[in-house]
N, C-alpha and C positions, 0 to 999 in steps of 0.2 A: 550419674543419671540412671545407670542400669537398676538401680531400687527401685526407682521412681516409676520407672517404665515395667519391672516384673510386677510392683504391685499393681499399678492401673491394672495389666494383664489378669488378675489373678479374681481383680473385680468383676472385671467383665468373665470370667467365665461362672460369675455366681447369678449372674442376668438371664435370662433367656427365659421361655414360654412356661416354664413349669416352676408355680409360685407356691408349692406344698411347704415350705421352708416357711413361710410366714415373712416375718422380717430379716431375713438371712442374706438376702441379696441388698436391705437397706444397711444394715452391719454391716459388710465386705465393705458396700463402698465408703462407709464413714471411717474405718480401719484402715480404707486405701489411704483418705483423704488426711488423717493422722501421721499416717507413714508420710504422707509429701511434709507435715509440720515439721516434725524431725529434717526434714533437707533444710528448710527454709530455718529453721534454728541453726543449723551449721553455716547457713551462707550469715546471718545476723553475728554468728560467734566470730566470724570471719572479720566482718565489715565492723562490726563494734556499733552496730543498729542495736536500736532498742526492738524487744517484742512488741509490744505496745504501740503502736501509730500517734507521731506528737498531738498533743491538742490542736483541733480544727481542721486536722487531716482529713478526707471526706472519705479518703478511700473504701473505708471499711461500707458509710452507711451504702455507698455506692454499689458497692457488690451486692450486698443486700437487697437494695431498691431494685434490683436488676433483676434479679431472684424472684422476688415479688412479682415485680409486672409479668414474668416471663410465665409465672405459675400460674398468674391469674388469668393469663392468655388460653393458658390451659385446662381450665376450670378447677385450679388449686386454690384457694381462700388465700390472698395475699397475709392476712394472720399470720397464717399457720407457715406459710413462704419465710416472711420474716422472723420468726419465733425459731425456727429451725435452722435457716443459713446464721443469725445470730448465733445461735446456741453452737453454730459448727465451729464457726468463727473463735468462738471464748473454748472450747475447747480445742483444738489449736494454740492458742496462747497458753492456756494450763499445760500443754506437753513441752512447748518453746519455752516457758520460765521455768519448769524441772530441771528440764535436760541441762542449760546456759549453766543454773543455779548449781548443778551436779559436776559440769564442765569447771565452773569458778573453783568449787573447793577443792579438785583434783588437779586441778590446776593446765592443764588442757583437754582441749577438745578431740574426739577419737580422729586416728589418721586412716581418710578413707576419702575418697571420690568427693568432690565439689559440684552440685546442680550450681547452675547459673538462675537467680531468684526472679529476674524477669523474663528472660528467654525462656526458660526450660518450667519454673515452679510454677509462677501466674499463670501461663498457658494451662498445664496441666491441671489445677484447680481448678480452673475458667471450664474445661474441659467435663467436668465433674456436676458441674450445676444441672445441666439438661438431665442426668443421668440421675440423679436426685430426683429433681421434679418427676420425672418418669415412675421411680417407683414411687413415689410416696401419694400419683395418683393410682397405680397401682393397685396400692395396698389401703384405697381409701375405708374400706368394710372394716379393714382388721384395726386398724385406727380407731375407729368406734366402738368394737366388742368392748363389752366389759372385763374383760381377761384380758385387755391389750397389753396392761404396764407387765403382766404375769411372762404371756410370749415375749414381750420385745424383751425383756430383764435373762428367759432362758433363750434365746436367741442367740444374744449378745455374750454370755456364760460359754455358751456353746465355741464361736467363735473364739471368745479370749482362752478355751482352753485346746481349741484346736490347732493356735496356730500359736501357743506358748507363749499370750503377749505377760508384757510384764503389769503389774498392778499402776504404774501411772498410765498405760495404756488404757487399762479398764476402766480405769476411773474417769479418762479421758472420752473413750466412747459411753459410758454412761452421762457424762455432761454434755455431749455433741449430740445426742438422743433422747434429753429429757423433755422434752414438750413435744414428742409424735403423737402422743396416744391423747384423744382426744378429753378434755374434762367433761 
């Protein structure tokens, strides 16, 4: 869990009063929220869970709808609530079928510390939504510029090369961030 817990950390010191970064502090924490998908795949490698939620599971639209109401509580457009926690969501799952797919043909999964997926992961994700909505009212202007796809694309560059993620990482928060910037 200590990953789990330095990256939240690491999020939160990319928040605070000074929003010159543009999208910087919404990249940290979609990069945090990444880094907890990598736990929840090991605890799924673990258990022999699928990624994927079986058919009719609610779970998923649930988090979702949650997100929504919560944003729209806050003057966030339930839209754009759901277009985003979805989009977080499926990217999540694009790092959880990598990593599994990666784990299968090597034939195990790396030996390193166990999160507990309902006790320690849920929460921590659950944990993560307020923090979302926050900045993404935030950053409702930069959302709308017409340069927005321009910043949030070096933003996120910036981030993937700062912190040395690897290309399914990138790829991962470019799919967890595509539908911020406004059409």
């Amino acid at each position: 869990m200590a990953v789990t817990l330095a990256t939240l950390a690491c999020a939160s010191d990319a928040t605070g009063p000074d929003r010159s970064e543009g999208f910087s502090t919404l990249v940290a924490l979609s990069a945090a929220r990444l880094d907890l998908s990598r736990q929840v795949a090991l605890t799924k490698w673990d258990s022999r869970q699928p990624v994927a939620d079986p058919p009719g599971d609610p779970r998923e639209q649930e988090v979702v709808a949650a997100a929504a109401q919560e944003a729209s509580v806050r003057g966030l457009p339930g839209e754009l609530a759901t277009a985003f926690f979805t989009d977080q969501i499926e990217a999540s799952k694009l790092v959880q079928f990598a990593l599994i797919a990666r784990w299968w043909r090597g034939g195990r999964a790396p030996d390193e510390p166990r999160a507990d997926l309902r006790n320690e992961l849920r929460p921590a994700l659950d944990r993560l939504r307020p923090r979302f909505i926050d900045e993404l009212v935030a950053i409702r202007s930069l959302r709308e510029r017409p340069d927005c796809h321009e910043r949030l694309t070096h933003a996120t560059a910036r981030h993937v090369d700062a912190h040395g993620l690897s290309p399914l990482f990138a790829i991962a928060l470019d799919r967890g961030l595509a539908r911020v910037c406004a059409e």
